[in-house]
GUMI-283205 format. One record per residue (C-alpha): x negated, y, z negated; residue in three letters. Coordinates in steps of 0.1 Angstrom, whole numbers, plus 5000, padded with zeros to 4 digits. Layout:
BEGIN
ATOM   xx   yy   zz   r
ATOM    X    Y    Z ala
...
This chain:
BEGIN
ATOM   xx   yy   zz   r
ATOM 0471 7573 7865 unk
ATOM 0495 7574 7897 unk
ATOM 0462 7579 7918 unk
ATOM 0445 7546 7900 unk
ATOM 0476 7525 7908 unk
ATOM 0470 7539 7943 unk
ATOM 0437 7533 7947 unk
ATOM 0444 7492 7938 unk
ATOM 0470 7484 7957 unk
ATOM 0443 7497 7991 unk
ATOM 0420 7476 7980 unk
ATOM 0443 7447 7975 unk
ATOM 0453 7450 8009 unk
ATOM 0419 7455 8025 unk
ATOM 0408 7422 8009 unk
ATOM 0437 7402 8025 unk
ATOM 0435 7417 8059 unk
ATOM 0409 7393 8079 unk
ATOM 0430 7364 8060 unk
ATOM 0463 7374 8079 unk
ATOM 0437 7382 8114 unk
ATOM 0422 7346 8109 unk
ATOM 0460 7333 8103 unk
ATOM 0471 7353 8135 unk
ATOM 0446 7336 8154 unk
ATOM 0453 7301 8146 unk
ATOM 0496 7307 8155 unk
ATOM 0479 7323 8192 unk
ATOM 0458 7293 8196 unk
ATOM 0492 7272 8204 unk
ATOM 0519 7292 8211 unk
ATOM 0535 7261 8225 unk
ATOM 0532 7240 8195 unk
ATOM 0564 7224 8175 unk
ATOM 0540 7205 8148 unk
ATOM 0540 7209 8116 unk
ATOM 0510 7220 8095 unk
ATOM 0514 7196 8069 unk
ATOM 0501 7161 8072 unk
ATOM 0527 7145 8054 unk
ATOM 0556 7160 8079 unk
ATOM 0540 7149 8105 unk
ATOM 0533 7114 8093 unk
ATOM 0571 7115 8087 unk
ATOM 0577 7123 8121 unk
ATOM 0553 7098 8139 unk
ATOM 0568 7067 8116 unk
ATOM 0603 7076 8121 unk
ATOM 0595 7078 8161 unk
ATOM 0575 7048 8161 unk
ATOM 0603 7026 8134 unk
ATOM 0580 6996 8120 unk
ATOM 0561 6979 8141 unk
ATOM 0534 6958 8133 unk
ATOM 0506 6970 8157 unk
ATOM 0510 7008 8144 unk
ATOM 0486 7016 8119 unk
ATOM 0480 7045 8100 unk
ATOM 0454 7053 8077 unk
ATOM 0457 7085 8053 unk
ATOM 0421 7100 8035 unk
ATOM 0429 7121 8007 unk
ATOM 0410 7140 7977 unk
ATOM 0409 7107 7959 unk
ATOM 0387 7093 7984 unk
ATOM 0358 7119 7989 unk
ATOM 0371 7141 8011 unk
ATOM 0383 7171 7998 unk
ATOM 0407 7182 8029 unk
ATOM 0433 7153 8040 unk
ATOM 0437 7141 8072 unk
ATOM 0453 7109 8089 unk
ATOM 0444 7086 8119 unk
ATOM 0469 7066 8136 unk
ATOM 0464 7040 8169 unk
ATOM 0482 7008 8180 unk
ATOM 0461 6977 8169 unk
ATOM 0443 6959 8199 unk
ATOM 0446 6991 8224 unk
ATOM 0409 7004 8208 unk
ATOM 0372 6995 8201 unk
ATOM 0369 6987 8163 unk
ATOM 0333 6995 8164 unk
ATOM 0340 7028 8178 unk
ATOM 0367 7035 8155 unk
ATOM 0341 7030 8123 unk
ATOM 0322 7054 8136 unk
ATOM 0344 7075 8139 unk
ATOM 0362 7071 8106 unk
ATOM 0324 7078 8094 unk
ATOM 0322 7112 8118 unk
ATOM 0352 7124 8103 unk
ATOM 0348 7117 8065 unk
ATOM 0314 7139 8069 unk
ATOM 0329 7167 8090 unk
ATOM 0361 7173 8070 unk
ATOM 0349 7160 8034 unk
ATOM 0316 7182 8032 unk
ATOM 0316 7211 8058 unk
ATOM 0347 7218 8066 unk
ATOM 0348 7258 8066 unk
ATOM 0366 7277 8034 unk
ATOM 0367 7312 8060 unk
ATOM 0398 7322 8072 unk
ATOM 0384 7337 8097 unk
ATOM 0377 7304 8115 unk
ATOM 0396 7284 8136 unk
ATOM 0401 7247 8124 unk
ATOM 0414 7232 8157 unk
ATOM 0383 7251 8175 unk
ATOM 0358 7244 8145 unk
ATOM 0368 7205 8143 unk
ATOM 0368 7202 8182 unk
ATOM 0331 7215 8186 unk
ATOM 0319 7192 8154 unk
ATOM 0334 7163 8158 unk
ATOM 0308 7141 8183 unk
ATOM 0334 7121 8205 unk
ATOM 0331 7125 8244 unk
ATOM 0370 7127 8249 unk
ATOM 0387 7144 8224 unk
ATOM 0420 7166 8231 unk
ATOM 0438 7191 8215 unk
ATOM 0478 7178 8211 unk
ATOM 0499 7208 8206 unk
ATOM 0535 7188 8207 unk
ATOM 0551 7159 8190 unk
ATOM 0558 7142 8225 unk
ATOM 0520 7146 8233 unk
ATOM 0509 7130 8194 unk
ATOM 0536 7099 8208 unk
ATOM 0525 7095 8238 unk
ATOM 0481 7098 8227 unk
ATOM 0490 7069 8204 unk
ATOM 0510 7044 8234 unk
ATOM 0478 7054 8255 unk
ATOM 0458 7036 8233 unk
ATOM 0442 7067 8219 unk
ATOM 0432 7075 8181 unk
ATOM 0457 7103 8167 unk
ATOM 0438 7126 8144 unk
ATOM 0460 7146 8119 unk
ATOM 0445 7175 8094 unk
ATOM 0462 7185 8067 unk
ATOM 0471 7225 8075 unk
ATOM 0461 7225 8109 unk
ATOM 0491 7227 8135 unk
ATOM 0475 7209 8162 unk
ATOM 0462 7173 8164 unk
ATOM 0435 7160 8185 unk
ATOM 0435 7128 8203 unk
ATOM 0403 7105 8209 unk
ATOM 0400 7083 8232 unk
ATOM 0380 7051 8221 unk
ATOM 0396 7023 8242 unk
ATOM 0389 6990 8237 unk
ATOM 0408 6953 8236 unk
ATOM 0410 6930 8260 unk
ATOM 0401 6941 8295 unk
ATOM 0396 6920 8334 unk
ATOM 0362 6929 8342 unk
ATOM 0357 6938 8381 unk
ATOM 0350 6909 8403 unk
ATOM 0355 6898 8438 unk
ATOM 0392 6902 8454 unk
ATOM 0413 6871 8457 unk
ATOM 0437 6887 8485 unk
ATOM 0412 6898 8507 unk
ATOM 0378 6879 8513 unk
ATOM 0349 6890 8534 unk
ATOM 0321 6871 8544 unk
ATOM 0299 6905 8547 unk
ATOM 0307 6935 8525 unk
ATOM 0308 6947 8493 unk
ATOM 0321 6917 8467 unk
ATOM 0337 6944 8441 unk
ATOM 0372 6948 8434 unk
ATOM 0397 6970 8419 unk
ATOM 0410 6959 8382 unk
ATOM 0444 6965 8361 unk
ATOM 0423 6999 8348 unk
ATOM 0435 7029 8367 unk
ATOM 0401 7045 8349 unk
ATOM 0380 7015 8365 unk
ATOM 0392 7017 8398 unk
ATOM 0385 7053 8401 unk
ATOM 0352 7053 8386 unk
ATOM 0352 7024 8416 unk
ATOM 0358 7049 8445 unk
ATOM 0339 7078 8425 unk
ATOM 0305 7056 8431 unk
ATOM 0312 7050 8466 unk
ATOM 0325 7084 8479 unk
ATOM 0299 7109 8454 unk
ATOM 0314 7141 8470 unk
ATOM 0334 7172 8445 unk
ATOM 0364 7169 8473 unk
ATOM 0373 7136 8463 unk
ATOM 0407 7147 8445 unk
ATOM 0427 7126 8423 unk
ATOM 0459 7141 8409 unk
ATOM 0480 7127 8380 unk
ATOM 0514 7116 8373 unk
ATOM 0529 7100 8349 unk
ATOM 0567 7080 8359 unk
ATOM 0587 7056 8340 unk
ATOM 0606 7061 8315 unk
ATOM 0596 7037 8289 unk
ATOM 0562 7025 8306 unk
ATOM 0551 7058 8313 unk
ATOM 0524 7047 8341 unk
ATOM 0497 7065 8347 unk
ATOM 0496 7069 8388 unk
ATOM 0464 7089 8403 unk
ATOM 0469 7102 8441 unk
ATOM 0434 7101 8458 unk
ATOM 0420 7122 8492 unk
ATOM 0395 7143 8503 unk
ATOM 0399 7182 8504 unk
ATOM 0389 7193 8535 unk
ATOM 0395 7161 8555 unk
ATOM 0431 7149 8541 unk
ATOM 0461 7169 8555 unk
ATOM 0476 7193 8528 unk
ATOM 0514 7181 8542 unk
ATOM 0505 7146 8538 unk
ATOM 0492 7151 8504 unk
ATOM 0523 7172 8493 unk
ATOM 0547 7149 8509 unk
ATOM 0534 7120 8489 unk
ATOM 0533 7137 8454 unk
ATOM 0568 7152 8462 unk
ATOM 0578 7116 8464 unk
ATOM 0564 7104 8438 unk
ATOM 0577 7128 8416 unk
ATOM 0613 7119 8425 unk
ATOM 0610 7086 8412 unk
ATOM 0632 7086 8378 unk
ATOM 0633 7051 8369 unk
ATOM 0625 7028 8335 unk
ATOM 0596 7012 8346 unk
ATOM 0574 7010 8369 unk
ATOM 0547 6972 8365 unk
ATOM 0535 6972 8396 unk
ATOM 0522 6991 8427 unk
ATOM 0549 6975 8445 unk
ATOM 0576 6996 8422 unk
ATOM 0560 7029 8440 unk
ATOM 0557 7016 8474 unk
ATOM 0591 7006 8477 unk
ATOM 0603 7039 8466 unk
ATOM 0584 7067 8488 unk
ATOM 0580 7041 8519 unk
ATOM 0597 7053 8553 unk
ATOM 0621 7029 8566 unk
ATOM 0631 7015 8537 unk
ATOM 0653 6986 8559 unk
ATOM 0623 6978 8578 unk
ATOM 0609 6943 8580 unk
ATOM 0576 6957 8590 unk
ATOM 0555 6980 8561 unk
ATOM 0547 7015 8564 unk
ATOM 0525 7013 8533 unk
ATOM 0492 6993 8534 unk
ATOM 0482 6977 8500 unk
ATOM 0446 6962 8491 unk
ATOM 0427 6957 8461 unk
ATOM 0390 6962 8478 unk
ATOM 0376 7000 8469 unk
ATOM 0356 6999 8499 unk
ATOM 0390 6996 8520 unk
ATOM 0406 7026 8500 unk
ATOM 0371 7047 8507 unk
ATOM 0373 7039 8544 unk
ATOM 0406 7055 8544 unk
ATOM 0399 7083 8524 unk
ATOM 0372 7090 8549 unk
ATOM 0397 7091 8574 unk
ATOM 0424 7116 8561 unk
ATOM 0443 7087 8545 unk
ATOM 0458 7094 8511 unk
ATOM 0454 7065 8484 unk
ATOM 0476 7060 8454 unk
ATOM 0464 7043 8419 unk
ATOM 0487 7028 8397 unk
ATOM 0478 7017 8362 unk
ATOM 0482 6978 8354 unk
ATOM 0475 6966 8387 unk
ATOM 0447 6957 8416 unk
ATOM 0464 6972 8443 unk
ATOM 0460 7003 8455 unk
ATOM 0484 7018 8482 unk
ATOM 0472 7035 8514 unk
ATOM 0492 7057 8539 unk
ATOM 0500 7074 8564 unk
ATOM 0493 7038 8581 unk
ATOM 0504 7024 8615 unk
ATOM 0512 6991 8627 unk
ATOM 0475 6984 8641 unk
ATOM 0457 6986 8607 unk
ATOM 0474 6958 8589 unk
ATOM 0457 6937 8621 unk
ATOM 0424 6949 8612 unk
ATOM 0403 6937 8586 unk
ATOM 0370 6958 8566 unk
ATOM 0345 6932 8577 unk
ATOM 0351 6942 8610 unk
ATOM 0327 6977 8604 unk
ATOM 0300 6957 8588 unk
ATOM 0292 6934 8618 unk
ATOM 0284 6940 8655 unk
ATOM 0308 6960 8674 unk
ATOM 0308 6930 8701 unk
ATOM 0315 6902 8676 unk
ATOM 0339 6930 8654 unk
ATOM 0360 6932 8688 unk
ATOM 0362 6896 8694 unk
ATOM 0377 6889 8660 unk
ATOM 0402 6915 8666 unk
ATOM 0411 6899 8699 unk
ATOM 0420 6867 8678 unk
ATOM 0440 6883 8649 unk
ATOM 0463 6901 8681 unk
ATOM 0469 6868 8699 unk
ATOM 0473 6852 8662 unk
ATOM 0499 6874 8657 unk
ATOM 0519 6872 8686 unk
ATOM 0514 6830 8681 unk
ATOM 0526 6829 8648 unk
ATOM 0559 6852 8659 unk
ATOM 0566 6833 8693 unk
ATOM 0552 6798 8697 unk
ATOM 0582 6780 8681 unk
ATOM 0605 6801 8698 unk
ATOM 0589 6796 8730 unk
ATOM 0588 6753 8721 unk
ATOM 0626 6755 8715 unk
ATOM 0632 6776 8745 unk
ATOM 0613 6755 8774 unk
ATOM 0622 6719 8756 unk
ATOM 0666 6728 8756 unk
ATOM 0663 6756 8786 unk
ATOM 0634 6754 8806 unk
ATOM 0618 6719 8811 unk
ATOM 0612 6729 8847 unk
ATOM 0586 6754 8834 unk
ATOM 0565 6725 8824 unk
ATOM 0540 6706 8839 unk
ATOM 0552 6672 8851 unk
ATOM 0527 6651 8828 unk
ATOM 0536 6674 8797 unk
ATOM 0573 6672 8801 unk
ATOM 0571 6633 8803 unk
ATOM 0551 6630 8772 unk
ATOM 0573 6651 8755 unk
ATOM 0603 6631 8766 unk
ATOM 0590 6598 8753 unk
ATOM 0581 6616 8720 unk
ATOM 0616 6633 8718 unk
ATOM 0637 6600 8729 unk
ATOM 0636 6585 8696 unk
ATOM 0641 6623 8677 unk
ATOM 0679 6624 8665 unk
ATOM 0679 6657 8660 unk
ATOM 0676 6689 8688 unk
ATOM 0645 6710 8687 unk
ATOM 0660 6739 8667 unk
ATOM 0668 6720 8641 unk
ATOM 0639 6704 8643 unk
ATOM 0619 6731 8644 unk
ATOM 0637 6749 8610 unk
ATOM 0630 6717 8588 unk
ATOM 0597 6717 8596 unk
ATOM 0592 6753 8589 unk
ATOM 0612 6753 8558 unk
ATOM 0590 6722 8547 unk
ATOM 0557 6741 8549 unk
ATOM 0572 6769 8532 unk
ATOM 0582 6750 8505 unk
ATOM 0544 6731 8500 unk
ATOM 0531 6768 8507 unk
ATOM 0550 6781 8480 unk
ATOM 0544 6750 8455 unk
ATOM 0503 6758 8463 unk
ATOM 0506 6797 8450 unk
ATOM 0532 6781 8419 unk
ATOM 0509 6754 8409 unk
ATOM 0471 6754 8389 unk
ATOM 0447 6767 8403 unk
ATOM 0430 6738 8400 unk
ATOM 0453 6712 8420 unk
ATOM 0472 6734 8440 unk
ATOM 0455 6737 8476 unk
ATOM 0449 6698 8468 unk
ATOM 0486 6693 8467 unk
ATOM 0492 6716 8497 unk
ATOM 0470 6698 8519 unk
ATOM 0477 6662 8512 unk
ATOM 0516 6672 8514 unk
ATOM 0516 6686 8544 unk
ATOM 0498 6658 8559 unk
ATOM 0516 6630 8544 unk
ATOM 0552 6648 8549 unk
ATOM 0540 6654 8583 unk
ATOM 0526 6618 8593 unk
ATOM 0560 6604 8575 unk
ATOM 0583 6623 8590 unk
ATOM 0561 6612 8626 unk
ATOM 0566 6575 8617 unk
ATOM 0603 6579 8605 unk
ATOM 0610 6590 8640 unk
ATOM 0627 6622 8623 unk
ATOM 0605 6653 8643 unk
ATOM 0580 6647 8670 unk
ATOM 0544 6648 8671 unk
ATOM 0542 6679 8694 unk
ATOM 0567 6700 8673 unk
ATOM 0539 6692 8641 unk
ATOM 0513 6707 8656 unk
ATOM 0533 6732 8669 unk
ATOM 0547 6741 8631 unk
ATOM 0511 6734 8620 unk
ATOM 0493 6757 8646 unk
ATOM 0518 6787 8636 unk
ATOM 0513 6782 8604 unk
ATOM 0470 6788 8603 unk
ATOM 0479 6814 8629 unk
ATOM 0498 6836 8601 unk
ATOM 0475 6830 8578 unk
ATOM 0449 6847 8602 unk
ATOM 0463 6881 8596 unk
ATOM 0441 6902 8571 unk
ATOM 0477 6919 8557 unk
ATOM 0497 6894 8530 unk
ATOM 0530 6918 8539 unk
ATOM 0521 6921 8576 unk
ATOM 0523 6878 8575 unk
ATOM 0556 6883 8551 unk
ATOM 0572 6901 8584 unk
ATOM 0562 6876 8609 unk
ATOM 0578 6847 8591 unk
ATOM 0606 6862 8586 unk
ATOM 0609 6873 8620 unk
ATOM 0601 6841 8636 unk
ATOM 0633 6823 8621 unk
ATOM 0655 6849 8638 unk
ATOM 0634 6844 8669 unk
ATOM 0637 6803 8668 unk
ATOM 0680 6809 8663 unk
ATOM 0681 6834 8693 unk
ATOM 0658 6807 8716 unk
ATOM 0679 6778 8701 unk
ATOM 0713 6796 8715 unk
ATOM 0699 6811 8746 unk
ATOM 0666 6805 8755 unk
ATOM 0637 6827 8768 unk
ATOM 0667 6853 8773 unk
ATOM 0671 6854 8739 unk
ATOM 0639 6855 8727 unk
ATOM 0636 6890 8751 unk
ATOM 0668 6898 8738 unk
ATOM 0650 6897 8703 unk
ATOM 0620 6914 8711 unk
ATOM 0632 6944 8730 unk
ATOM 0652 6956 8697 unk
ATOM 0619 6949 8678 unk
ATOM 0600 6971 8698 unk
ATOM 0627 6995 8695 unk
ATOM 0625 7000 8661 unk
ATOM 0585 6998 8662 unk
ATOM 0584 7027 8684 unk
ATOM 0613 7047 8659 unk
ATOM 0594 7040 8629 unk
ATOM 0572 7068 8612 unk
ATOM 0544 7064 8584 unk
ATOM 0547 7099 8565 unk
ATOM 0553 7120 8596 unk
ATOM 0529 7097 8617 unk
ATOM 0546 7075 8644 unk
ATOM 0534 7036 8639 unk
ATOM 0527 7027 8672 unk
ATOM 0499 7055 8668 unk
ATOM 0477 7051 8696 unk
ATOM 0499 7034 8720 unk
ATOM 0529 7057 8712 unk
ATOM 0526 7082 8718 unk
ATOM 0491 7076 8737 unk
ATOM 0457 7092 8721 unk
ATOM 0429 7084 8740 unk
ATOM 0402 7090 8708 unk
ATOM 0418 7063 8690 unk
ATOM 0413 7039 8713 unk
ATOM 0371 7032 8705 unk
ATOM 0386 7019 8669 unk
ATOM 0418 6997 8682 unk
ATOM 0412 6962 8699 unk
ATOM 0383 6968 8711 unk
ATOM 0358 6988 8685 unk
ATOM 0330 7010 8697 unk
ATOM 0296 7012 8680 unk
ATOM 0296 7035 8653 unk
ATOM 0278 7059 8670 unk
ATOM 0303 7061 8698 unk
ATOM 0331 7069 8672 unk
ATOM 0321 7102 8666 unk
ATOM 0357 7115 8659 unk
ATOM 0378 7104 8630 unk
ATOM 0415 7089 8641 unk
ATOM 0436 7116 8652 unk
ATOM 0468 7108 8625 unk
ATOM 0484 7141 8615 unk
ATOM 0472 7170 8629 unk
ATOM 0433 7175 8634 unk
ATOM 0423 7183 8598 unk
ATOM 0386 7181 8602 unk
ATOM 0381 7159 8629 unk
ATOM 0342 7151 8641 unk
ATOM 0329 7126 8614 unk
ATOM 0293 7127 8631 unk
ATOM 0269 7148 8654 unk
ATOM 0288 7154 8688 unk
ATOM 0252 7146 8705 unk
ATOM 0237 7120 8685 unk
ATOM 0226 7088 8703 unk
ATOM 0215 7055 8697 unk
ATOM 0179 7046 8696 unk
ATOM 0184 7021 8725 unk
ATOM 0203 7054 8745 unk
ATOM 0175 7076 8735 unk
ATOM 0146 7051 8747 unk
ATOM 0166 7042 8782 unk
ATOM 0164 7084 8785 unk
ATOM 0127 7087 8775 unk
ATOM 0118 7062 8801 unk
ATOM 0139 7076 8831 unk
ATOM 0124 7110 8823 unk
ATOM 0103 7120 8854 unk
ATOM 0082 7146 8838 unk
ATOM 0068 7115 8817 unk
């Protein structure tokens, strides 16, 4: 009898061995996880987190329904495709109502993540990760007796299609530009650069927006330090939110009191590939257009994309005039106050008398002159970008030439110091760079106070420090007067004047020399190659 009872109890045990195995291997598969196995604990949890808002929907399947095993979706309304999400519903209600397995000795998370047919579907092992699926506009998948949930992502709503940049117009080059969807605009630079070392690394900052932010370069042509130095940055941010690329470049930029920007921004992909290309580093930021570029120096916010897609002769001309466009939008009402109050004697006899005539019936002195003026366009310029579309360059332009022709007749400002305000003014807009321009109006006040109070002396006395701090200032460990300071002699076929491309056949030495020939070291041009067939003597 004692060897019957025996005899049982063996057996019993044999038959619920591979049921604790199977049960061991489900804990291993997430040893990290703090979920709950059953679906109604963690539908607890997720409302309690989530309180009652109206876009978050949950929809519980039970027996009653058809499907014999329970399981839950949840998603924020408007963040996913509806179409997509039948489907799925449909996917699901077949998977887990009909074939779900009965064995213990298979997995559920890894039977339902290789039946399930969705293209993105992840594993969550942690009630932070279930949260933060659902806010990503992801579908939230809970089974009931499963530890883990899986996260699909079927994104849908509302989205900008890509279409031509506002900020930054070309007249040749490619017409696409980047979009509000971090996912877009790397799909964007994926189809122009099709090489496995393009990198992008992801971060997520902000507290309650939680961005997504993706750091772009090129293995192999990007210099590790630069790389690390960014995403060491980055990850220092602790802050609530971040809406805007503008957020990040404010926080990792070098010379944060600096007038002048150490970052470069843009919303073209073909501007971010160039720069990739380079050794550049590029930083994504969900929810907006602009992608940041760096290390950067002062010379490539004067430089626009179209100038590698025409002729290197008419390329280097149009540099030529964005330099002297600079230095006229920063000087040439300084330089009108100084020789009008200081230095008449500079001018020519003819010029000075016109200007006397005009200024005899002017009540007020040039400086002040010239700062209502200036803070007149500034005003219309600013009432263009506030008003409609539709009206506001209409409003611009007819108020700057009826303010200006008024204020003529009135005998308040002088002809001369109009179209000096108005030359200035299309000279700034000139410069490719929106934050390069910001500088140079700024700038140009302190300028016209210093040549109001002491003439050209004090417009030196101004520029001196500003060259100063230009040659102190650093873009991620790369100085900004990079060529000029300190002097590199490669550079120098891709400043003012640009070489033909196949003269360039080093890429810009910025930090280090990180994979540095861009092309073959003997190739030639076809009109070099026939000029050397014809001179060969043996011909």
């Amino acid at each position: 009898m004692l060897f019957e009872l025996l005899k049982l109890l063996l057996f019993h045990n044999r038959r619920k061995e591979p049921h604790n195995k199977a049960t061991t291997q489900i804990n291993s598969a997430s040893p990290n996880s703090n979920i709950s196995a059953l679906l109604s604990d963690k539908l607890a949890m997720i409302k309690e987190r989530m309180g009652n808002s109206s876009d978050f929907i949950i929809r519980e399947i039970s027996d009653s329904s058809g499907a014999p095993y329970p399981f839950a979706i949840s998603y924020i309304d408007g963040l996913i495709d509806q179409t997509l999400l039948a489907d799925l519903m449909e996917s699901l209600t077949s998977v887990l109502g009909k074939s779900y397995p009965r064995d213990g000795n298979v997995d559920p998370a890894v039977w339902f993540k290789d039946k399930v047919p969705a293209g993105n579907l992840n594993v969550v092992y942690t009630e932070e990760e279930m949260l933060r699926a659902i806010l990503e506009g992801q579908v939230l998948v809970i089974i009931n007796g499963v530890h883990e949930a899986f996260s699909v992502s079927i994104l849908g709503g509302a989205r900008r299609s890509v279409e031509e940049p506002t900020s930054q117009t070309v007249v040749r080059g490619p017409k696409e530009g980047f979009t509000e969807d971090i996912s877009t605009n790397i799909a964007l630079l994926r189809r122009i650069i099709r090489s496995a070392d393009l990198r992008f690394e992801s971060r997520v900052v902000g507290k309650y927006t939680q961005t997504k932010i993706s750091v772009a370069y090129i293995k192999g042509i990007a210099n590790p330090e630069v790389v690390d130095e960014v995403l060491s940055r980055i990850d220092k941010i602790h802050t609530d939110s971040i809406l805007e690329s503008g957020y990040i470049e404010e926080f990792i930029q070098d010379g944060v009191r600096s007038t002048f920007p150490t970052i470069y921004n843009t919303e073209r992909p073909d501007t971010v590939a160039g720069g990739l290309l380079e050794g550049l580093v590029a930083i994504l930021v969900d929810g907006t257009p602009f992608t940041l570029i760096a290390p950067v120096t002062f010379f490539r916010f004067i430089v626009s994309s179209e100038d590698y897609y025409q002729r290197y002769d008419l390329a280097t001309f149009l540099r030529i005039i964005r330099f002297v466009s600079f230095f006229v939008a920063l000087l040439l009402p300084s330089i009108y106050i100084a020789t009008t109050t200081f230095h008449q004697e500079m001018l020519p006899t003819t010029l000075l008398i016109a200007l006397a005539a005009q200024r005899e019936s002017t009540p007020l002195p040039a400086l002040l002159e010239a700062l209502v003026m200036e803070i007149t366009f500034e005003v219309i310029r600013e009432a263009g970008v506030r008003m409609p579309r539709a009206i506001g360059p209409a409003i611009s332009i007819v108020g700057a030439l009826v303010l200006g022709q008024a204020a003529v007749q009135a005998g308040i400002v002088s002809a001369a110091m109009v179209i000096v305000v108005s030359f200035t003014a299309i000279s700034n807009f000139v410069l490719p760079a929106i934050n390069m321009a910001g500088a140079v109006r700024l700038l140009r006040f302190v300028l016209m106070f210093l040549a109001g109070t002491l003439g050209l002396f004090g417009i030196l006395a101004g520029l001196v420090p500003i060259l100063a701090h230009l040659s102190s200032l650093q873009s991620f460990g790369v100085p900004y007067l990079t060529p000029l300071a300190p002097f590199n002699k490669t550079n120098l076929k891709d400043f003012i004047l640009r070489a033909p491309w196949w003269k360039m056949k080093k890429r810009p030495v910025m930090f280090g020399d990180n994979n540095e020939v861009r092309q073959s070291v003997d190739h030639k041009s076809f009109a070099e190659q026939a000029t050397d067939h014809n001179k060969d003597p043996m011909r």
